[in-house]
N, C-alpha and C positions, 0 to 999 in steps of 0.2 A: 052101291059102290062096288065096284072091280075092277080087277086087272085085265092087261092081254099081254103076252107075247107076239111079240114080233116075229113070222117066222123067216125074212130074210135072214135076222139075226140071230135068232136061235142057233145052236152048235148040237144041239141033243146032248148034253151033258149029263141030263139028271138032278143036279145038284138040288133044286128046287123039289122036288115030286117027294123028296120023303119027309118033309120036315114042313109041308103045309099041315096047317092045322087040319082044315076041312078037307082036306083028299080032290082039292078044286086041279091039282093039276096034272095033266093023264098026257102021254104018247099019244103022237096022232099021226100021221104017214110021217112020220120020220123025225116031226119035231114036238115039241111039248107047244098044249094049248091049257086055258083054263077055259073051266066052264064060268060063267058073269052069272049066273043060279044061285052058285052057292059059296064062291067066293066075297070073304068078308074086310080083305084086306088088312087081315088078322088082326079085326077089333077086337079087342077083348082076351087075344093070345098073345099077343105080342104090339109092344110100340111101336112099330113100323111093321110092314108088310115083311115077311121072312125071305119068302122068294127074290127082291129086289136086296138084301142082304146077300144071298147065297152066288146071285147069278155072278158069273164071272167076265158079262160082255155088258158095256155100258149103253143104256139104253134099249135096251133087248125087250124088257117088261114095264108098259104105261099105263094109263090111266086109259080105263074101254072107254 
């Protein structure tokens, strides 16, 4: 299981990168991506995924 971002939608905000658990989500020309490696959908940190809590554009971050 993981995420992606959208990068039409993406804004580069940030808001998501510092409050994942596993460090899955990094700067990439310009907008945030996750890596599907090691992102867990923050089983086990959190009830729901943190990032989809944090983002501030709806629909930005799905299901890869």
């Amino acid at each position: 299981m993981a995420l992606k971002i959208v990068a039409d939608l993406c804004t580069s905000c940030g808001d998501c990168e510092p409050d994942c658990p596993t460090e899955s989500i990094k700067p990439k020309k310009g907008v945030y991506v996750i890596n599907a490696d090691t992102c867990t959908e923050c089983e086990g940190d959190f009830d729901k995924p943190k990032c989809l809590e944090l983002c501030p554009v709806d629909d930005c971050i799905i299901p890869a």
